[in-house]
C-alpha positions as CSV (number, residue, x, y, z in Angstrom):
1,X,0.5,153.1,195.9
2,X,1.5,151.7,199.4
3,X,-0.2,149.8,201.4
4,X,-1.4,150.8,205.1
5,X,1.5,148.6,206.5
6,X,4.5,149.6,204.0
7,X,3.4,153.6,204.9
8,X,4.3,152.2,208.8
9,X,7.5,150.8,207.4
10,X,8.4,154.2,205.9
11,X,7.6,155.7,208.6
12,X,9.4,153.7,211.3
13,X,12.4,154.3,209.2
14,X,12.3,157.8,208.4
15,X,12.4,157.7,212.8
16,X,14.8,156.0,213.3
17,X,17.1,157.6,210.7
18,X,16.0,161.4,212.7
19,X,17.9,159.4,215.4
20,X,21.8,159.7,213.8
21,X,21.5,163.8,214.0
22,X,19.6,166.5,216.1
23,X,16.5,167.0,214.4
24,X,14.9,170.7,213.6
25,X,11.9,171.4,215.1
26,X,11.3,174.8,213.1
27,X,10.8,172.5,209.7
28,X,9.4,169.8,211.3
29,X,7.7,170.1,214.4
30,X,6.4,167.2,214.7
31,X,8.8,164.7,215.2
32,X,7.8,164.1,218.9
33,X,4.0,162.7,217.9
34,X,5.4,161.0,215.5
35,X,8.0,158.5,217.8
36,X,5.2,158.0,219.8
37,X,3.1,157.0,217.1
38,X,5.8,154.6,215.6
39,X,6.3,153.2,219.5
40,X,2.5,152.7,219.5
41,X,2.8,150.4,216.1
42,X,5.3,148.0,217.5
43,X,4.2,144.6,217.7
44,X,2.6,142.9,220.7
45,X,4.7,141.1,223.5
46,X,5.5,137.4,222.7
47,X,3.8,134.5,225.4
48,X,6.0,133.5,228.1
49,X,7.1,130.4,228.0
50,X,6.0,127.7,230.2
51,X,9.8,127.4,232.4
52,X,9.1,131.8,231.8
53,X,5.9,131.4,233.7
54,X,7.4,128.5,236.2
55,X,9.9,130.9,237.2
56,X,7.4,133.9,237.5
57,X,5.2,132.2,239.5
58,X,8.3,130.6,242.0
59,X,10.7,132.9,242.6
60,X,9.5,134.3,245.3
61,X,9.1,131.5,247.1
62,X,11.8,131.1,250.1
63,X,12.4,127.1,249.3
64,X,14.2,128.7,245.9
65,X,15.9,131.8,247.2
66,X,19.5,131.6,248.6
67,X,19.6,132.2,252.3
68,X,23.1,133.4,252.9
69,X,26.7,133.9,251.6
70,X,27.0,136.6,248.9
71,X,24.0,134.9,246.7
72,X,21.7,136.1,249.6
73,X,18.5,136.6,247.8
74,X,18.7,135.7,244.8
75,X,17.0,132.6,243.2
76,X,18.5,129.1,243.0
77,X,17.9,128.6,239.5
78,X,19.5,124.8,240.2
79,X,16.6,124.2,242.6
80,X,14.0,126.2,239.9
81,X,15.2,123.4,237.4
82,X,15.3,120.4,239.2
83,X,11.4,121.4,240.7
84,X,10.1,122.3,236.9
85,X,11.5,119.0,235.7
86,X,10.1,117.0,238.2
87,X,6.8,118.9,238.0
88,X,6.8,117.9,234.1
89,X,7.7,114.1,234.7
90,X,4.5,114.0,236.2
């Protein structure tokens, strides 16, 4: 008999392999619920990590944004590093 989490298993797989050909919805209709029941069993989002949250919480900021040239915009990682290291020394 299988447990609750090796039916899940099964099931994921049995979706994913309905993937590789055009399924038919007159024998099994279905197959829609059923993606969307496997999408709702994957597992939670993993933490950020601290330089993830440094970043998030920074890159807005103007002092770590590139002002001109064809960077305009985007963030100065350089700059991101140098401030998260300094900001950890302390």
């Amino acid at each position: 008999m299988p447990t609750p989490k090796e039916r899940e298993y099964y099931r994921m797989g049995f979706v994913d392999g309905m993937h590789y050909g055009k399924p038919d919805t007159k024998y099994m209709p279905n197959v829609k619920s059923m993606e969307e029941e496997v999408r709702s069993i994957r597992r939670p989002k993993r933490k950020l990590s601290p330089w993830n949250k440094f970043v998030k919480a920074n890159s807005k900021k103007p002092r770590f944004r590139y002002k001109s040239g064809a960077k305009r915009g985007k963030v100065n990682l350089k700059a991101l590093g140098v401030a998260y290291r300094k900001k950890k020394r302390r």
